[in-house]
C-alpha positions in Angstrom: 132.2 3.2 -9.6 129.5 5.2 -8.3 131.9 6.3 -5.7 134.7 7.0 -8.0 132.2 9.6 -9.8 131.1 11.8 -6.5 134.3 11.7 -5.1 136.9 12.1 -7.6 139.3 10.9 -5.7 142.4 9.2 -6.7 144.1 6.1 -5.1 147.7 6.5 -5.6 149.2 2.7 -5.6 151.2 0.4 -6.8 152.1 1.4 -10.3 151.3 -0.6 -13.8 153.6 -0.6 -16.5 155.2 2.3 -17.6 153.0 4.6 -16.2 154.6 4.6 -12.9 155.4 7.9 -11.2 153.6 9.7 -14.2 151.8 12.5 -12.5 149.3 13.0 -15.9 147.4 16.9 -16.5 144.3 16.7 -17.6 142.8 20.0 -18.5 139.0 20.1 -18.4 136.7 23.3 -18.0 134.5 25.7 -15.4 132.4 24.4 -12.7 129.2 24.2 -13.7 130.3 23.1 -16.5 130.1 18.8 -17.6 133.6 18.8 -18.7 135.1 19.4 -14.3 133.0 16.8 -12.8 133.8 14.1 -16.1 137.9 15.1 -15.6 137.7 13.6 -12.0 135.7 11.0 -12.2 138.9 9.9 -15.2 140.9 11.0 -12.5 139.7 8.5 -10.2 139.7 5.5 -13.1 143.5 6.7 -13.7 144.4 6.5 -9.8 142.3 3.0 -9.5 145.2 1.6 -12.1 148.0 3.4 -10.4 148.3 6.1 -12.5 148.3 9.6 -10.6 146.5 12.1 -12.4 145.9 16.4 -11.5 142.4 18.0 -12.8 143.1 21.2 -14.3 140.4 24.1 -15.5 140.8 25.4 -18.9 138.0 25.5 -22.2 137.7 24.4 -25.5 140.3 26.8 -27.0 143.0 27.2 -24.0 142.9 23.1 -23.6 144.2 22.4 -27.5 147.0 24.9 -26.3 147.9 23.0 -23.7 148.3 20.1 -25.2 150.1 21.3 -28.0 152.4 23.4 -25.7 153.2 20.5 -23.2 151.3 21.9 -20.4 148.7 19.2 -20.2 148.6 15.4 -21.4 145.2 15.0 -21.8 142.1 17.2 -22.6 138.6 17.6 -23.0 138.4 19.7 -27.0 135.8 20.8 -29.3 136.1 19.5 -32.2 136.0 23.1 -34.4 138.4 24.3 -31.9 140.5 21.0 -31.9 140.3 21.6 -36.1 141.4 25.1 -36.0 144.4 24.4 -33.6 145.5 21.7 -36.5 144.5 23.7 -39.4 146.9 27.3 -37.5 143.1 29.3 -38.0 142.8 32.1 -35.8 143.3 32.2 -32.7 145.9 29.4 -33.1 149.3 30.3 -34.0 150.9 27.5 -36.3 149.9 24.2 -36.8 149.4 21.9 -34.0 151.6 18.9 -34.4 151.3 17.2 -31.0 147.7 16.7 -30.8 145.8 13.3 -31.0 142.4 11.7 -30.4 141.5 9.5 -27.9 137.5 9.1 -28.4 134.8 11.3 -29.1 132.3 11.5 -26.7 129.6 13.2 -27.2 127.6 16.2 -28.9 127.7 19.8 -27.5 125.0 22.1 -28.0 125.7 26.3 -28.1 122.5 27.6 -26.7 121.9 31.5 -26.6 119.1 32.3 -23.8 117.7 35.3 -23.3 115.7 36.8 -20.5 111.8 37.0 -21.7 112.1 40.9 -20.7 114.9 41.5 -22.5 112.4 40.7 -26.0 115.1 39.3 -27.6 113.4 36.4 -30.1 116.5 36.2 -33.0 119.8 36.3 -33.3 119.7 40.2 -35.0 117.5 40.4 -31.6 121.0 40.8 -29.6 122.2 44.4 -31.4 121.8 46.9 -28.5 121.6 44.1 -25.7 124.4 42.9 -22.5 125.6 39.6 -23.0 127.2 37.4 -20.6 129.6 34.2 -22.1 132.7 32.2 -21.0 136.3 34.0 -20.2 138.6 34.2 -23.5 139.7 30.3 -24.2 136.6 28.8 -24.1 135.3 27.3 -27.1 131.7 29.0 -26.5 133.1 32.5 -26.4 134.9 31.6 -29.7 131.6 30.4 -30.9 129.9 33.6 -29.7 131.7 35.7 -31.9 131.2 33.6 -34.9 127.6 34.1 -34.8 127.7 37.5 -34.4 129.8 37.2 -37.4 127.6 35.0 -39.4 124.9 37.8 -38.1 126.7 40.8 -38.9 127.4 42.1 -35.8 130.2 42.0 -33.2 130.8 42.7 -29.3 130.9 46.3 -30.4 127.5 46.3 -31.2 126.7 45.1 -28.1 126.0 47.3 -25.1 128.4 45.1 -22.7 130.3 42.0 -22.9 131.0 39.9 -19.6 133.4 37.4 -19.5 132.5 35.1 -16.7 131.4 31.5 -15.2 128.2 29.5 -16.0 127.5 30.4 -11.8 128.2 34.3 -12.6 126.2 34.8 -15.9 122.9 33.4 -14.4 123.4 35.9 -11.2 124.1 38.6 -13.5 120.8 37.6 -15.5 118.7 37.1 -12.3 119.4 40.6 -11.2 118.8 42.2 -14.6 122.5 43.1 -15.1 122.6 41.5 -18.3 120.0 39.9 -21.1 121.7 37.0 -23.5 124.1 33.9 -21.6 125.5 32.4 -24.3 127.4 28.6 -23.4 127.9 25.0 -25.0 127.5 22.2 -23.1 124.8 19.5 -23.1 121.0 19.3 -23.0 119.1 19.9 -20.3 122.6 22.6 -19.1 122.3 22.5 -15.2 123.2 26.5 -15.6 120.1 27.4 -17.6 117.5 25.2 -15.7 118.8 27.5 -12.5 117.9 30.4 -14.4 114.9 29.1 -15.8 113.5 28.3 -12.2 113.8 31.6 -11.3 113.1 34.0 -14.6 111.7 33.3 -17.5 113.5 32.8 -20.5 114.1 32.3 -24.5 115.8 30.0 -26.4 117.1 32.1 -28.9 116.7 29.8 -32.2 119.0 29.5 -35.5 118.1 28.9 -39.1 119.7 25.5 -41.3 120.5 28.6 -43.3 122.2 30.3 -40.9 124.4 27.1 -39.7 125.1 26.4 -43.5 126.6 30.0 -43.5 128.7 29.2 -40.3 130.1 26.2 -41.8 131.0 27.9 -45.3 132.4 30.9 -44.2 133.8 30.1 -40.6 134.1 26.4 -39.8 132.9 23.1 -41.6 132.8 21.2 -38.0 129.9 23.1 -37.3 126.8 21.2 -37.2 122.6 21.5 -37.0 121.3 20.4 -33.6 117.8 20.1 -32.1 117.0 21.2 -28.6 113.6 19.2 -27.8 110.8 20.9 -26.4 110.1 20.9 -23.1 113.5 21.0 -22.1 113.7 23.8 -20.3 110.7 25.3 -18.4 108.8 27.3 -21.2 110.2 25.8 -23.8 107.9 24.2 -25.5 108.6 24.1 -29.4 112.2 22.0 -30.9 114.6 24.8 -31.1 117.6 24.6 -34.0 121.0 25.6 -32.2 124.1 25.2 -33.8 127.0 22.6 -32.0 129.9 20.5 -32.4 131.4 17.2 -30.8 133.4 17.0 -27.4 136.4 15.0 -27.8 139.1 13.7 -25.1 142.2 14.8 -27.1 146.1 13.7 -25.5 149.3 14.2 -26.7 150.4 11.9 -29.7 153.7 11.2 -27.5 151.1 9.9 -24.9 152.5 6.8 -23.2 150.1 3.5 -25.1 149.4 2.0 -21.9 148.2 5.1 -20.7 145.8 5.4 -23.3 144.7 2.0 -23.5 143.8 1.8 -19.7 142.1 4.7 -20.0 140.0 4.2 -23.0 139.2 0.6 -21.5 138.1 2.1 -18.3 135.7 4.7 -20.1 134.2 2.1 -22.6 133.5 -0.7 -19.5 132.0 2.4 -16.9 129.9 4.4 -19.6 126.7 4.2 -17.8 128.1 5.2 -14.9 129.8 8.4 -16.9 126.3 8.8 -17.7 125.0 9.9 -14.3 127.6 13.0 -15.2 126.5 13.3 -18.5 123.6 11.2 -19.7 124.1 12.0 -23.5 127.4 9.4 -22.8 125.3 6.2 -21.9 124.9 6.5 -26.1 128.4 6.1 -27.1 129.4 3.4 -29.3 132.8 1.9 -30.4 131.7 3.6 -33.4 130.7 7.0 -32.6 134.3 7.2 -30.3 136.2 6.3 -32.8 134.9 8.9 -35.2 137.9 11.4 -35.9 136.1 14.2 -37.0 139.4 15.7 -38.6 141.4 14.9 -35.9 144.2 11.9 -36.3 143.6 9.0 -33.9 146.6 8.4 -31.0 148.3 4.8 -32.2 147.0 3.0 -28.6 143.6 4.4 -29.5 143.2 3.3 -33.1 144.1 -0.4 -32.2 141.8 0.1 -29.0 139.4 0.6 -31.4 140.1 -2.0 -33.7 140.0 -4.7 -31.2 136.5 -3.9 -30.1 134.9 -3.5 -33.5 132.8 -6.4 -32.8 131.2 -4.8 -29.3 
């Protein structure tokens, strides 16, 4: 398996089932990013049962469209995003009738880090400042904006906005072109310790007040999160960030078998998932099977059910 996870490569064989000469999408999200590297690696399990798969990019947002719209099968989701795109909230259009859990994997945290020059200390901190996020379509830039909501401010209060990669916004905060990289992912982010090596930095904290606000006026998904101390380089205090769950989300039309093999191959190779992601050496039949709003697939739910016991 260790194999299957630096390589990402996908045996194309003899076929199982029905899920011969599928070609399966599965949209995941920027390099840099633990969503790329976790899409291949379920490329590989896919190709290791005959099932030919293709690794897309995408983000939070743009991957529940996919879905939805037919032009992916599978997909890494947020679960406020994944909620929105069911619910028809902004910047969905209509209610998403095509979209089904597989399992839920594992928390994400939105961290906002600031330069230590750049003084920023609070989220009113960032009036005035350049900010660097993800393009339009990622869940983080959606998140972004909802804090500067919750904060009562907006990218027009800002003095830029950049809309760029994990790679790109820690240059552009290297060279002092911008002051605030705002992203969700996992704890310790690869991104920010490269930044951290090299400047030094803030973790830019939240209130529970300030989350409670987020979920009452924007999203109930939302959820408190600790980032331990010692984290990141400097960081020495728990810092309170706000987050939300990454789920692997698939058509509800999804061939059974599909979703079965999949799921089976996932549960059985977790702690090798976890040299991608460490955070996913923690999952339980339980915590996958948590729907979080979002209606299990068929093939999952009796996955599921038969290992209730594990």
């Amino acid at each position: 398996m260790r194999g299957i996870i630096l390589t990402g490569l996908v045996a194309v064989a003899a076929t199982v089932g029905q899920a011969d000469a599928q070609q399966l999408r599965i949209m995941t999200g920027p390099q840099g990013g633990a969503w790329y590297p976790l899409g291949g690696a379920m490329q590989a399990m896919l190709g290791d049962e005959g099932i030919g798969a293709q690794v897309l990019p995408g983000g939070g947002v743009a991957n529940a469209q996919g879905v939805q719209g037919g032009q992916a099968d599978l997909a890494f989701g947020n679960s406020i995003s994944v909620v929105d795109a069911l619910e028809g909230r902004e910047p969905f259009e209509g209610r998403a009738d095509n979209i089904c859990l597989l399992g839920t994997l594992y928390p994400q945290y939105f961290q906002i880090v600031a330069t230590a020059a750049s003084g920023v200390q609070s989220i009113e901190d960032l009036d005035g400042k350049r900010i660097v996020t993800q393009p339009v379509g990622n869940t983080a830039e959606q998140v972004t904006r909802a804090v500067l909501q919750t904060a009562g401010l907006s990218y027009d209060d800002m003095r830029g906005v950049d809309y760029v990669s994990y790679s790109d916004a820690v240059g552009l905060l290297q060279d002092g072109n911008a002051e605030v990289f705002t992203l969700g992912t996992t704890v310790p982010a690869s991104s920010i310790m490269d930044l951290a090596n090299s400047t030094r930095i803030t973790l830019v904290p939240l209130t529970e007040e300030f989350i409670n606000q987020m979920q009452q006026e924007i999203n109930p998904g939302y959820a408190s999160l600790i980032v331990p101390g010692g984290s990141y380089p400097g960081q020495d205090e728990d810092v309170i960030v706000v987050g939300y769950q990454t789920q692997l989300i698939g058509r509800c039309d999804l061939d059974d078998n599909v979703v079965s093999t999949l799921l089976d191959k996932i549960w059985n190779n977790k702690e090798d998932l976890a040299s991608i992601n460490a955070v996913m050496a923690d999952m339980t039949i339980e915590s996958m099977s948590d729907e979080g709003g979002v209606p299990l697939h068929d093939a999952a739910r009796a996955f599921y059910e038969d290992h209730a016991s594990e």
